[in-house]
C-alpha positions, 0 to 999 in steps of 0.5 A, a space after each residue: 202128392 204130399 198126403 199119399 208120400 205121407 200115407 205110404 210112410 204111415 202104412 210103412 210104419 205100421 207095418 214096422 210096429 206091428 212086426 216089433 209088437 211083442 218085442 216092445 211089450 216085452 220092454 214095457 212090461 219088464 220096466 212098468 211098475 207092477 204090484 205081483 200080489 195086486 196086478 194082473 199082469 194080463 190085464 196091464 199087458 193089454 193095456 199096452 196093447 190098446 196104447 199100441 192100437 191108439 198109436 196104428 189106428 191114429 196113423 191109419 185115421 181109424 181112430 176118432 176121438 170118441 173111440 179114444 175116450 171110450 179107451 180110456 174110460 175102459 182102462 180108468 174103469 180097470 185100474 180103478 176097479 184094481 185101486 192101483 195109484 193113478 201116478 203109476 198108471 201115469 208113469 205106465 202110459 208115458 213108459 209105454 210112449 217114450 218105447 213107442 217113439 223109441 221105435 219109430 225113430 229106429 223104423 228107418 224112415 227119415 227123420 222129417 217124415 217121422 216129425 209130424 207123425 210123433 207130434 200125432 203121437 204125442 198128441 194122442 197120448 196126451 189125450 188118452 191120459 187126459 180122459 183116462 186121469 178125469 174118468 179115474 178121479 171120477 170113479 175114485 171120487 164116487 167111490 169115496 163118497 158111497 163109502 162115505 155114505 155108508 158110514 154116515 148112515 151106519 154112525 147114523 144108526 148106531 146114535 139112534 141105537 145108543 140114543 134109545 138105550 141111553 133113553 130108556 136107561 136115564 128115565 129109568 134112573 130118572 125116577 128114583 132121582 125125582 123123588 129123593 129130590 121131592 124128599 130133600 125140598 121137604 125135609 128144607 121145609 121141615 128143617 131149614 137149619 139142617 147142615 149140607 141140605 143145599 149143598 145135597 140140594 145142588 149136586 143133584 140139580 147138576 145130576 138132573 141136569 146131566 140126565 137132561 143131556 142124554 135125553 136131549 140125544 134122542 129128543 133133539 129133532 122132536 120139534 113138537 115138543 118146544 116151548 118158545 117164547 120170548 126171552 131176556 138173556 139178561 135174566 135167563 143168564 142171570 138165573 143161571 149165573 144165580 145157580 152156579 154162584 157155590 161153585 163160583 165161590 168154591 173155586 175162587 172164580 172171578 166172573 165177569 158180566 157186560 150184557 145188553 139188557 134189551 138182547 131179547 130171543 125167541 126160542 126154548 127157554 129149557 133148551 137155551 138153559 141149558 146150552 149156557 148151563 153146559 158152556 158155564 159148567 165147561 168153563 168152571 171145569 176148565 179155570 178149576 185147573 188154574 193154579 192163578 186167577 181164575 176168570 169166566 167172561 160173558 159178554 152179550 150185545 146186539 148186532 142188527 138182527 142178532 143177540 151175540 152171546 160171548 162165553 170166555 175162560 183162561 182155563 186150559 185151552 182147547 187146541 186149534 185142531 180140536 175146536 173144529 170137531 169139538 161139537 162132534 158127539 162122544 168127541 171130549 177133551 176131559 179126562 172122564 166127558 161123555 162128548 155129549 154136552 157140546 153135542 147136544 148144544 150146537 143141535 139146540 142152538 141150530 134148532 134156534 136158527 143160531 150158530 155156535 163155534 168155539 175160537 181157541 186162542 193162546 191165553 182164552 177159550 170163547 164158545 160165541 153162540 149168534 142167535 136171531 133177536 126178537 124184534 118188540 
């Protein structure tokens, strides 16, 4: 007896819902937010009109949860394809019940008829936001991973692009550079008391150097072309530390060792030169700004199965922000960097299996670089 009060009443209210259907879309679309220049104001109005549906269908038992979730997927689908913000599609939909329930309170059926019928209400409403927010985030999400997609590949092509120019610009200016350097070795054969030869000498080793750099660009994931071998880091920065020590005397640059002389890697020795040239150079840069005692720190030690080489300056330090993306190509703090060098490092360094980060605290900058160690 109590289902078929309880059916009557729902029939009842259908009927009541139905009669009032424009008047309370006309409510709802005067009060919902809505772009002019971005909505369709048809598309949202029959929006409203399957919210309505929702409620007519639920109270005739028409309506099986599967049918509610393709409604919502196809309005997500709508408002997604539209880009409107999903908080006023939220606002929108509990607009829309709030004017609902409105009416049925004002349907003239008694109160404690009407209870479970709002609770049924509310519950379909709640679900139907549910599936619709998932599906929306859903489709957003997808949405912004192919976009970015697109410019990851379209970065991706422009670096290769820029990478086959740069190249074919550096070995072109590349040879002239070889032979005025063959010149300046013989002309310190032929007169090693001539003035300003090593000075000469040293400026364009940095320049080849640099040179290096753009090449490595296009060359970094061409394996083949490694040479590895054991290495001591001891003397390869002791080499390195050798090469750089004019410009350590010219900037009064205090440089301080402690490094474990059984750190043994196994790796390229050019590229791995490299990396700690360009670390080394960064750091010279930075302390040169220094008006007070001017310090390079390099610590390397052994941890397990790992060489950990540690590279600190009190130079001008990197803001925290920016040590995060500090490896990202054409990224530079200098006035007049490529953002190449940093580039071409962490590529190395993965190449040889190891990490490198940059850690800026307030007084130092460190660039820690783990390599495997190579076990004897």
């Amino acid at each position: 007896m109590v289902s078929t009060q309880i059916s009557n009443v729902n029939i009842e209210l259908v009927y009541f819902l139905r009669a009032n259907e424009q008047e309370m879309l006309d409510i709802w679309q005067e009060q919902i937010i809505v772009h002019k220049e971005e909505d369709s104001v048809e598309l949202i109005r029959g929006n409203g009109q399957i919210m309505l549906q929702i409620v007519i269908n639920s109270l005739m038992s028409k309506l099986s949860e599967n049918e509610l979730k393709g409604l919502a997927y196809k309005v997500a689908k709508e408002r997604n394809d539209t880009n409107i913000n999903i908080g006023e599609f939220v606002y929108n939909v509990n607009l829309g019940r709030s004017i609902i329930i409105k009416y049925v309170n004002q349907s003239g059926i008694e109160i404690e008829k009407l209870q479970p019928i709002i609770d049924l209400i509310n519950q379909q409403f709640d679900l139907f936001c549910y599936y619709a927010v998932s599906k929306y985030t859903e489709l957003k999400d997808k949405k912004i991973q192919e976009k970015n997609l697109f410019i990851t590949r379209s970065h991706k092509n422009r670096l290769e692009i820029l990478g086959q120019m740069s190249s074919s610009f550096v070995h072109e200016f590349r040879n002239p550079l070889t032979s005025i350097m063959g010149f300046i070795s013989l002309l310190k054969k032929d007169h090693p008391s001539l003035p300003y030869l090593d000075i000469i000498s040293s400026e364009l080793e940095q320049l080849n150097f640099r040179i290096t750099q753009f090449l490595h660009t296009s060359k970094i994931k061409q394996v083949t072309e490694s040479n590895k071998e054991v290495i001591s880091i001891n003397l390869l920065l002791g080499e390195i530390i050798e090469f750089l020590y004019p410009s350590f005397t010219d900037g009064c640059i205090h440089i301080n060792t402690d490094i474990d002389e059984d750190a043994m890697v196994y790796g390229d020795r050019d590229e791995l030169k490299q990396v700690f040239l360009n670390i080394l150079m960064n750091a010279i840069d930075a302390v040169n700004e220094e008006v007070g005692t001017r310090k390079i720190n390099i610590e390397v030690k052994l941890d397990n199965d790992q060489v950990i080489i540690i590279i600190s300056n009190n130079g001008q330090t990197i803001k925290k922000e920016d040590a995060t993306i500090i490896f990202e190509p054409f990224f530079t703090t200098k006035k007049l960097g490529t953002g190449i060098g940093l580039f071409v490092c962490k590529n190395i360094i993965e190449k040889n299996n190891g990490t490198i980060q940059c850690i800026s605290q307030d007084e130092l900058t460190t660039f820690e670089i783990k390599l495997p160690s190579y076990q004897i």
